[in-house]
N, C-alpha and C positions, 0 to 999 in steps of 0.2 A: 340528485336529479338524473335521469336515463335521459339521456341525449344521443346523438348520432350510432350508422349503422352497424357500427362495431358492438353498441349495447344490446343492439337490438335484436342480431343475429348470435348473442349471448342468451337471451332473454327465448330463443325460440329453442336452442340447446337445450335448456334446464327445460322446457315445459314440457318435451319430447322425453326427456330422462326420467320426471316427474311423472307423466302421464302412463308413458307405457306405450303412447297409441292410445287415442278418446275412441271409445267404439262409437261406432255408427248410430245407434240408438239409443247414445246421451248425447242431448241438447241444450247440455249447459257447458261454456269453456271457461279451463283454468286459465287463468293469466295471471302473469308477474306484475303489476302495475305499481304507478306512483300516484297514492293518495292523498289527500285532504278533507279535510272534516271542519266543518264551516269557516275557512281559509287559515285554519292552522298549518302548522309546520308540516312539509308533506312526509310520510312515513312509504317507506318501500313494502308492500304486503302482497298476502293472494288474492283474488278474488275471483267471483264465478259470472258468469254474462250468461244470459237465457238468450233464449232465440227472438224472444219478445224486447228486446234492452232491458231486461231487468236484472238487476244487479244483486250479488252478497258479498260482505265483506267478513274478512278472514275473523272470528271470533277472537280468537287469544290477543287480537291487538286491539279489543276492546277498552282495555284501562290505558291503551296508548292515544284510543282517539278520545277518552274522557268521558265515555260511554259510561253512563250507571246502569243499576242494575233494572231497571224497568226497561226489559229487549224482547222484543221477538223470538219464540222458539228458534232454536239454529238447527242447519239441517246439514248431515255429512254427507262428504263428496272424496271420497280417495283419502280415508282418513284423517282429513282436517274438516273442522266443524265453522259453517257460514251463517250469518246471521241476513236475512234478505232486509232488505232497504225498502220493500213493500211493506214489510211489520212496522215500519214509523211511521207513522200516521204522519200526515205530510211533509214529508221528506221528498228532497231533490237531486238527482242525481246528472253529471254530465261528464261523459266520456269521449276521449279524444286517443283515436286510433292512431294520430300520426308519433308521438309521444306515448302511448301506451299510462294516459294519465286518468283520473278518475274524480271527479269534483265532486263532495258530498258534504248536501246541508241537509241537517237534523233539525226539528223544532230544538229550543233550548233545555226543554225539561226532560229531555234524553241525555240531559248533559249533567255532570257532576254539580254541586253546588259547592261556591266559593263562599267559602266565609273571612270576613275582615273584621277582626278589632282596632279600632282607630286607637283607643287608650290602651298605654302601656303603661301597666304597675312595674314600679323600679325598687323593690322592697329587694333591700340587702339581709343576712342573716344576722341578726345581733350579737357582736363580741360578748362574751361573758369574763371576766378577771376577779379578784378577790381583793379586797382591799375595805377601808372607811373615810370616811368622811364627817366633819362636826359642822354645821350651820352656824353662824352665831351671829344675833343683830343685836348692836346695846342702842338703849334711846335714854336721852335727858330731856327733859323739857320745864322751861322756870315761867308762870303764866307772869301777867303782867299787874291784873286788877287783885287779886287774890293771896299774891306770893305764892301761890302754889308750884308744887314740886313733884315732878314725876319721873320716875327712873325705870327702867325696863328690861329685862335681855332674854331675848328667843333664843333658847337653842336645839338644834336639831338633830341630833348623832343616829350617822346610817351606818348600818354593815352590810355590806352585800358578799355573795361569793354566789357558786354553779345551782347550790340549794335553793337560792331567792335574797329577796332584801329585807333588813328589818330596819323599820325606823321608826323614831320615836321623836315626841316634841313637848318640851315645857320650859312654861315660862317664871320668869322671878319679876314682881311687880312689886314696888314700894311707894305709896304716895303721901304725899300731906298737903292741907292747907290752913291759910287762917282764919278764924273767924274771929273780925274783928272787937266785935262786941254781941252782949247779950240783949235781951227785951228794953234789960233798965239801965245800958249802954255801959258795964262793967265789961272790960278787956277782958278776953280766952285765952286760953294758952295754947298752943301750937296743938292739931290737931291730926293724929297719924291714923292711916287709912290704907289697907288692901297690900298688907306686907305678908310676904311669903311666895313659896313655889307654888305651881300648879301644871299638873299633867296634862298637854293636851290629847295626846294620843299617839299610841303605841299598836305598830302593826307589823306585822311581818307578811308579805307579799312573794307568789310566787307566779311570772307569769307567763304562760306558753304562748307566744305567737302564732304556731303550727296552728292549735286550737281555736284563736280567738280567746282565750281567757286566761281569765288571772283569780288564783287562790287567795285570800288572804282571814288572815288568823289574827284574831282583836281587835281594834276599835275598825270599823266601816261605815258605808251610810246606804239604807238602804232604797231599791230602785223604786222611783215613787211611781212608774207608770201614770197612764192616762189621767187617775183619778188620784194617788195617794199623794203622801209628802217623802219628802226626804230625812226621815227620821236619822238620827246616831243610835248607832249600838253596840257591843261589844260581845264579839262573839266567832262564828265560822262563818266565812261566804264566797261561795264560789259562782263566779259570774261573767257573761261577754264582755269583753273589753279588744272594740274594736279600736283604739289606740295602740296597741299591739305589732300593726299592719294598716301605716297610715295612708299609703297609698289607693287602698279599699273603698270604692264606694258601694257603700248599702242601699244606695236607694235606686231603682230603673233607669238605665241610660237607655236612650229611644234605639231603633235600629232601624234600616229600611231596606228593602230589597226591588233586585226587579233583573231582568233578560238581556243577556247579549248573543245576538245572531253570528255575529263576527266580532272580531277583537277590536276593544273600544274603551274611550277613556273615558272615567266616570270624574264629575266633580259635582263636588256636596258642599251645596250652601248652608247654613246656618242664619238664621234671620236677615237672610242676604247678603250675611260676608262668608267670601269661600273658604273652604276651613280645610279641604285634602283636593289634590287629583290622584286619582289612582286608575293604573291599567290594569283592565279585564280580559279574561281570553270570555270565549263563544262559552253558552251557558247560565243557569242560575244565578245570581250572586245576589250575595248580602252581607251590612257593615252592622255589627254589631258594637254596641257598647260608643255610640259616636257622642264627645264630649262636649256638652252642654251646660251652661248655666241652670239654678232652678228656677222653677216658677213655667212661664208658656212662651211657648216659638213656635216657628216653623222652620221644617228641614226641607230643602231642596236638591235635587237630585239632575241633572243632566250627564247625561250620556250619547256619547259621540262616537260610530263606529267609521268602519275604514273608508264606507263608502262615501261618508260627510250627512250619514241619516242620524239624527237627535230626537230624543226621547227626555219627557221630563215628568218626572213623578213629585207630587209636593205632598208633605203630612205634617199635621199638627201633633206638638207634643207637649205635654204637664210632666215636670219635674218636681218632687218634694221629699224632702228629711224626712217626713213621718210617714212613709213606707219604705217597708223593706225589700229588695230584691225575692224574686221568687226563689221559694225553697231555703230563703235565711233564716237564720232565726236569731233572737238576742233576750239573754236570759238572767234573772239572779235569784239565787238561792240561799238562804241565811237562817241562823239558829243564833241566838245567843239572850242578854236582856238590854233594854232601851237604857239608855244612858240619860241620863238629866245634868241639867245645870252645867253644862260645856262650856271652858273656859271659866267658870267661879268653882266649882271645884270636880277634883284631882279622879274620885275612883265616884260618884253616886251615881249605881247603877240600878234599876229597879225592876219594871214589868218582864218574866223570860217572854220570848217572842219566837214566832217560827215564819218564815214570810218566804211567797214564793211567785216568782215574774216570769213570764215569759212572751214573747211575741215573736209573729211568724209570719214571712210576707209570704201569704195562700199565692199568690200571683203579684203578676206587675204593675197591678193596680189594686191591688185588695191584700191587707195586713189587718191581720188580728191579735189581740192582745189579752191574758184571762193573770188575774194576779188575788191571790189568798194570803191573808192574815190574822195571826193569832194569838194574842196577848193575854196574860191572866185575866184581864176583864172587859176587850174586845175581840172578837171576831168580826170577819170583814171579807169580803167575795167582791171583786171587780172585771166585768168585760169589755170590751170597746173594741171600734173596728175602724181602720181610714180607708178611706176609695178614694180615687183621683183619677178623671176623665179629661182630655186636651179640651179646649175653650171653657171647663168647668170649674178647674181647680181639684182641692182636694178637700174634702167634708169627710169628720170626725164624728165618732157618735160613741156614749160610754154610759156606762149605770154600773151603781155601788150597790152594795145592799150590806147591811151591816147588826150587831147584835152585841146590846153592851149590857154591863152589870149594870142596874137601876136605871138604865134607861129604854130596855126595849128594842125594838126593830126602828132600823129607819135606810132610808132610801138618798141614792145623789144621783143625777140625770147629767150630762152637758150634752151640748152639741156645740160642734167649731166649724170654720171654715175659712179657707184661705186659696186667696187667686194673686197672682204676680205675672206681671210681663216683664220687658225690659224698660220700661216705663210708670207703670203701674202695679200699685204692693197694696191688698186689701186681705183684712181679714179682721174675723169677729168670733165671739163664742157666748153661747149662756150657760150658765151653770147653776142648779136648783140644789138645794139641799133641806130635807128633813128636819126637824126640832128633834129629833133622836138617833142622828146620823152619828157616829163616830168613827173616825179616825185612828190607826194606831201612831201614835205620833210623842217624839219628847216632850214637848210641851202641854203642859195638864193644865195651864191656864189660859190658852189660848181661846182667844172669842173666835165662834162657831157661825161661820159663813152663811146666811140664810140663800139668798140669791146674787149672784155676780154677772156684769152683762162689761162686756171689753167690745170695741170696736176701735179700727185705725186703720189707718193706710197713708199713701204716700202718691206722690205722680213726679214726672220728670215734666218741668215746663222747659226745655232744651236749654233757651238762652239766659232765661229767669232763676234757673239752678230747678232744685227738688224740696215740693210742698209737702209737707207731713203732717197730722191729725190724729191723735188717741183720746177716748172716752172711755174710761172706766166709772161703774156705780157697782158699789158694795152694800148689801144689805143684811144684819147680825140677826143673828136670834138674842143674843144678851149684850149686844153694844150699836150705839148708835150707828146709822149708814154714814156713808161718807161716798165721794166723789172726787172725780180727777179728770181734770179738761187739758190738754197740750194742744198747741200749735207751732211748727217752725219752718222757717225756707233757710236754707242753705246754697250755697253759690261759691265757685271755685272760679279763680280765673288763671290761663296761663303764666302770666308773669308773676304767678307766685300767693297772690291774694287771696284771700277766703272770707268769706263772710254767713253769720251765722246769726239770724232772727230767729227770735222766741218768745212765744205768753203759755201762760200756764196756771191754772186755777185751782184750788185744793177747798174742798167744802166736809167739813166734817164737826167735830167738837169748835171746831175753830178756823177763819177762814183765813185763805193766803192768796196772794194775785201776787204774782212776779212778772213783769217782761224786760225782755232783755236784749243786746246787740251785741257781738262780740266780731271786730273784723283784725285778722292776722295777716299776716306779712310772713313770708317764709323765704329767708334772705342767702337759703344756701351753707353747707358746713354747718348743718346741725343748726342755724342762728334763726331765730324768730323775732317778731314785734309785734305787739296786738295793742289793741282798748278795747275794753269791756266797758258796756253801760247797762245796769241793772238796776228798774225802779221796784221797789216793796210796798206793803202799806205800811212799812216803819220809814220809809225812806228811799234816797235814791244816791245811789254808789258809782263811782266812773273812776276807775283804775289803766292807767297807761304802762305795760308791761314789755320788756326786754329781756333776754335770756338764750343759751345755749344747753341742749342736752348732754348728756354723755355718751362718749362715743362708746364700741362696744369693744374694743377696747382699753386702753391706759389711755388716759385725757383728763380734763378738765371741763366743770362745766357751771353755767352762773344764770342767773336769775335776778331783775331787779324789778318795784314795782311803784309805783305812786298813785297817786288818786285822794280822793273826799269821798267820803259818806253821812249823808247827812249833814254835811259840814262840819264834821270832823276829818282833820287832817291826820292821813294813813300814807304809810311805805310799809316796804317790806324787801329785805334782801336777803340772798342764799347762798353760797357756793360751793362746789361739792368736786371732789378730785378720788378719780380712780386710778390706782397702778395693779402690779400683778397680785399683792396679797392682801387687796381688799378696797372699799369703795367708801368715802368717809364724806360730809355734810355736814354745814351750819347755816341754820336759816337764824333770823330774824326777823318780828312782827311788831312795825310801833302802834301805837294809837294814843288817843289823849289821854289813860289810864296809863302808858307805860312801855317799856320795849319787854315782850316775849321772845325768849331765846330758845333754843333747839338744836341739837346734836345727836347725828345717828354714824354710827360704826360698823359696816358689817363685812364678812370675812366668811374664808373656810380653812381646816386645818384638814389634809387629807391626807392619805396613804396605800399605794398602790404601787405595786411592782418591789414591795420589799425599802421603799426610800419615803420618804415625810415630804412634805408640800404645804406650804402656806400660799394659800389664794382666794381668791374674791368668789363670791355667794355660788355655791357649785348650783343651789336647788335641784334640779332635774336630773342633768349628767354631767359628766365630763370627762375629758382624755388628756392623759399624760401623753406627748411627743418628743420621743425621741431621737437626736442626730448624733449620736456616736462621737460626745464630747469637742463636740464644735460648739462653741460660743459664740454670742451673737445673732445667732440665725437668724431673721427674721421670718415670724408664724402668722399664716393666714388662717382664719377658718371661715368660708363661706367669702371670700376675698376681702373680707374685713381685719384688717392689719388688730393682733393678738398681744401683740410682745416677740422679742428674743427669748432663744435659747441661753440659759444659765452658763457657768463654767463649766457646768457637766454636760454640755449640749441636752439640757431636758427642758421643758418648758409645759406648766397645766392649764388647759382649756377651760373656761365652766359654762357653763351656759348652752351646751349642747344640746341637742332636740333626739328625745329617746323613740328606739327604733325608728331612726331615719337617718339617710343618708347624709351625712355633717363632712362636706367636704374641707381637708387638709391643705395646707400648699405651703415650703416652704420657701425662699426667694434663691434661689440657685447662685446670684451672683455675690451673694455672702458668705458661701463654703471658699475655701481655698481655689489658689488654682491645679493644687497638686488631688485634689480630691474627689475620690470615686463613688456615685452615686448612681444607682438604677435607674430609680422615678422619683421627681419634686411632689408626685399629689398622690394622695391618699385618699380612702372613703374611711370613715369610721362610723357605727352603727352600734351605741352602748345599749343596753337596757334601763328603763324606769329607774330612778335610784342608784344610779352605778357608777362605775366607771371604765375605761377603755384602756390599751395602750397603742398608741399609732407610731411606728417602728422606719425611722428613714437610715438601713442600713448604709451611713455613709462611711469611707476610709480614705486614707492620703495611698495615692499615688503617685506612679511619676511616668513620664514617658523619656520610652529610652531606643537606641540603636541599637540594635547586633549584628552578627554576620552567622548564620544558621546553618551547621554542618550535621549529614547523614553520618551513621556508624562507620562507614568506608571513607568518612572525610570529604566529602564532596559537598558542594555545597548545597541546599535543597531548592528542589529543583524552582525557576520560577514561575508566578502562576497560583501556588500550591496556596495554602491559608492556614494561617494559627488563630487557635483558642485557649483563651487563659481560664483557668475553673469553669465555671458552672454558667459563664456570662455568653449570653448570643451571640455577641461580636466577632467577625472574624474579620485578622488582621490579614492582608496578603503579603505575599514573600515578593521580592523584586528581582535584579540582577545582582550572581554572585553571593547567593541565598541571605541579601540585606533584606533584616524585618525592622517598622518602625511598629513598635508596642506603646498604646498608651491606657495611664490610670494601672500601673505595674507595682504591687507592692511586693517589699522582699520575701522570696521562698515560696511566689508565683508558681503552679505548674503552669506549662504551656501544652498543648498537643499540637504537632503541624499534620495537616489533611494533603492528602493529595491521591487521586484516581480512588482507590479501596484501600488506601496503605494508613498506618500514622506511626506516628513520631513523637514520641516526647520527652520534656527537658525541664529544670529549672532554671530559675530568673533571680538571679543576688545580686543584691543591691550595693553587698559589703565594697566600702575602698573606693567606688565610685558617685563624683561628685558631678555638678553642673545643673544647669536649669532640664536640660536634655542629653543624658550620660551616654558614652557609648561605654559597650557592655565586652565589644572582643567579639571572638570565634566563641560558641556554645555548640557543646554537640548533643545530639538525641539518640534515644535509642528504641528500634520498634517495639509496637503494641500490638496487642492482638487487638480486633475488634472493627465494626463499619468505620 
């Protein structure tokens, strides 16, 4: 700030230095003044005054006053270049002689623009490690009416390392049952059925996050887009996989913009709850990416500058899944042949195929989509396109055209549409198909869609719960149509209740009416209570149910059930208990035929970091934790109590969420008290298929006393401060150069600090005992260095 006479008779020095002497026949004066630019921070600069008050201000401190580049020619004056305040289209200017100040407001679009992203993506780098892992689930099951017998075991063997993951899956199935008798009621002998292995699928997978996608080599399935299906096939396919980078959203977050004259605070509502305040300086500004629900809203916008003037800007927005952000794209590419008979057998592979996807969101409201395929005995071409306008929703529009051996040309149309508030959920579609359409698809005997018509939706009655409605009709070229009615209301209540109505109609070869009542109890720690009441046209069932889930980690968990049907008298009981190397279950089902029994077993056998692991179903990922042979520890993941640490202080996760942040924690007050530890919490962040290692470098220390003597024998000075290794902490020295050192393990270096100088020494433990040892006189001796 330039204040009193002593500035000011400063301020007339430099302009006489500056100047030289104004000649007489220039009528514009330099001056020193204190600026502001639409009441921002004031900046000390040049500027020129006309004989008319018109004013320029000093160019070069144009990016200080947040000037863009849309200025007025500048004009030089004693070699520095002025920008005049008359090139702003109206612009305001007020200058105060006593002060030597200068007050300047600019319209805002003179002014830089701010841009805001309200959503942060928090995508960590995913750990990569080398190791395996084997899946295994066993099942028995003994029916009740039949004697039948079924036995089972999935297993899954992964290997992963820096190259990618390969995993594989097959199953061993053995069954039998009896058949009582024949036509002319002679006894059968025991009757064996579906014994053997069977491959499910075997892939190797590589996948870049950076890119968005993932390689994978042998069984896949491919992208069915707007119109295809999801066929299997076996073969190469390289494809988006926004899984990768879960954080990501693909689809248009709104944004809204708008003007600050002066500095002012914006807050942004969202269907009338406020979601930010943030301060603006003077200027453009815009929030991009502001986080929404899908479906329609409205954004609200108020703004409040210094002087207490408000501004409110409102706009309506559509949100939906099925476009893409502009300039994205999402893609699959694949070569190999179609696979048949998945799950009955092992390797029958047949049509080669070439198939190729891609889709593009043109803009924030408009995605296109064009997808080809080609099989030894179809060919097939598909385009489609989504738009979505706020009060409109979003409408789909798509056609096939297609070219089969013995069947010719044939054509597929749909159209869809779909609108959602926060109360309202609607949408419908129709879809036509040709008598010579085909498909490239696993299945060769699948009935051929003639016309499909879906409609449904939803409404929130507030205090009634939410009403929901779907109608599908299906019409075949070579099997009968069929149809499908639903209706349900649901209803939550605070204190835990829920309640769930339903009817539902099925009209086809054969007809089915069901409705039904299901009201639950949720009693806290995992525990539930319901009754179910379900009437059929075989009958009407009313079951009273009790039970606890499994925690997510080591527990116990139980299930019990009774009820009639039809007036047959039914239970059913379960229990199932997990610890760290595996999750184990037995149900039982009675009825007036008999008690059905059940048993499932499943587990993982893994290996990573060089050491073996037996633990519960890794599926996805997981992380070995290590604490540096402390036992006991207790392990968090995501604050959900995991298990302890082993005798080797190691303990394996499973169940973690690939590329995502899978927070660690373990409980600090379970280490020693002699024991040194950085940080309790961790991030870890495995890849698809993998696994991790999360590293709590902890060690036993101790705290101790010394008395810290310089090379001359003095003692160091107080004040000064030590550092033990590589750790931040510094200790300070007191009187008579006593240091208290804690978390000190033997053959510590220490370094002591003091002004530019240091010092250093070691720390032995040998020969000294106690909770808190003193250590003696130690001397140091100097080091080079800051």
């Amino acid at each position: 700030m330039l204040r009193g006479p002593g500035t000011r008779l400063l301020l007339v020095v430099a302009l006489v230095l500056l100047s030289g002497g104004v000649s007489a026949d220039d009528s514009r004066e330099l001056l020193l003044a204190e600026v502001t630019v639409n009441g921002g921070d004031p900046q000390t600069a040049f500027v020129l005054r006309g004989a008319d008050d018109a004013f320029w201000i000093e160019a070069a401190m144009a990016d200080e006053y947040r000037i863009n580049d849309d200025r007025p020619p500048a004009v030089e004056h004693r070699g520095m270049s002025f920008l005049p305040l008359a090139g702003f289209e109206g612009s305001e200017s007020v200058f105060d002689p006593a002060t030597v100040s200068l007050a300047v407001t600019l319209p805002p679009r003179y002014l830089h623009d701010q841009v805001r992203s309200l959503r942060r993506e928090r995508d960590a780098a995913p750990s990569k490690a080398t190791g395996a892992f084997l899946d295994y689930d066993l099942f028995y099951e003994e029916g009740s009416s039949d004697h039948s017998e079924l036995f089972s075991t999935l297993l899954e063997p992964t290997v992963f390392g820096s190259a990618g993951v390969l995993r594989n899956a097959l199953l061993y199935r053995s069954s039998s049952y009896d058949e009582p008798t024949d036509e002319l009621g002679f006894d059968l002998d025991r009757v064996e059925a579906g014994d053997g292995w069977i491959r499910l699928e075997s892939t190797f997978v590589r996948d870049d996050p950076e890119r968005l996608r993932s390689l994978r080599v042998g069984d896949a399935i491919l992208a069915p887009g707007m119109l295809g299906t999801a066929a299997r096939f076996g073969g190469i396919q390289l494809a988006t996989n926004f899984g990768t980078r879960p954080s990501l959203v693909t689809f248009p977050l709104p944004q809204l913009a708008g003007e600050a004259l002066l500095d002012s605070t914006v807050d942004l509502y969202v269907d009338g709850r406020r979601l930010t305040r943030e301060s603006v300086a003077p200027g453009p500004f815009r929030f991009d990416e502001i986080p929404v629900s899908t479906g329609a809203g409205e954004i609200q916008m108020l703004s409040r500058d210094l002087t207490g003037r408000e501004q409110v800007v409102t706009t309506d927005f559509y949100v939906s899944q099925r476009v893409l952000r502009r300039g994205l794209s999402e893609f699959s590419y694949g070569v190999g042949a179609l696979r048949r008979d998945y799950g009955v057998e092992s390797n029958d592979y047949g049509d080669a195929l070439a198939s190729g996807f891609h889709r593009y969101g043109y803009s924030d409201n408009l995605t296109i989509e064009g997808q080809g395929q080609a099989s030894s005995d179809v060919r097939r071409g598909a385009a489609g396109v989504s738009y979505t306008r706020p009060r409109l929703g979003v409408a789909s529009l798509g056609i096939g055209l297609s070219h089969a051996d013995g069947a010719g040309a044939g054509y597929d149309l749909m159209v869809a549409h779909e609108y959602r508030t926060r109360r309202l959920r609607a949408s419908s579609s129709v879809r036509y198909s040709s008598g010579d359409y085909r498909q490239v698809s696993s299945y060769r005997d699948a009935a051929r869609p003639a016309l499909q018509f879906a409609v449904g939706g939803g409404y929130v009655l507030r205090r009634f719960g939410t009403l929901s409605a779907t109608f599908v009709r299906r019409a075949y070229h070579d099997a009968a149509s069929a149809s499908f009615a639903s209706a349900s209301l649901a209803k939550s209540w605070r204190n835990g209740y829920s309640l769930i109505a339903y009817l539902s109609r099925y009209q086809g070869d054969d007809t089915d009416f069901t409705a039904g009542l299901s009201l639950t109890r949720f009693l806290g720690d995992r525990r539930s209570a319901g009754l179910d009441f379900v009437h059929r046209d075989e009958g009407t069932r009313v079951m009273a149910e009790s039970g606890a889930s499994l925690p997510r980690g080591p527990g116990l968990g139980y299930r019990f059930a009774v009820g009639r049907d039809d007036g047959e008298a039914l239970w059913s009981a379960g229990t199932s208990l997990q610890n760290r190397i595996g999750t184990y279950s037995v149900e039982a089902d009675h009825d007036d035929d008999g008690t059905a029994w059940r048993a499932n077993a499943a587990g993982s056998a893994a290996w990573i970091g060089g050491l073996p692991f037996l633990t519960r179903e890794v599926r996805d990922a997981f992380a070995v934790v290590r604490v540096n042979g402390f036992e006991g520890v207790n392990v968090y993941l995501d604050n959900q109590p995991m298990g302890q640490t082993d005798e080797s202080g190691r303990i394996l996760l499973p169940g973690l969420r690939p590329f995502e942040e899978n927070r660690v924690r373990i409980e600090i007050d379970d280490l020693p008290l002699n024991a040194r530890i950085d940080s309790t919490e961790t991030v870890v962040t495995p890849y698809a298929g993998a696994g991790a290692l999360a590293d709590f470098p902890a060690g036993e220390g101790h705290d101790v006393m010394l008395r810290l003597l310089l090379p001359e024998g003095s003692p160091a000075p107080e004040g000064a401060t030590v550092s033990l290794g590589a750790r931040g902490t510094r200790f300070p020295v007191g009187l008579d150069g006593a240091v208290y050192l804690r978390g000190v393990s033997d053959g510590d270096r220490g370094v002591l600090h003091w002004e530019d100088r240091r010092c250093g020494f070691r720390v032995g433990l040998a020969g000294h005992e106690g909770l808190v040892p003193e250590l003696g006189d130690i001397g140091c001796r100097y080091e080079e260095g800051p």
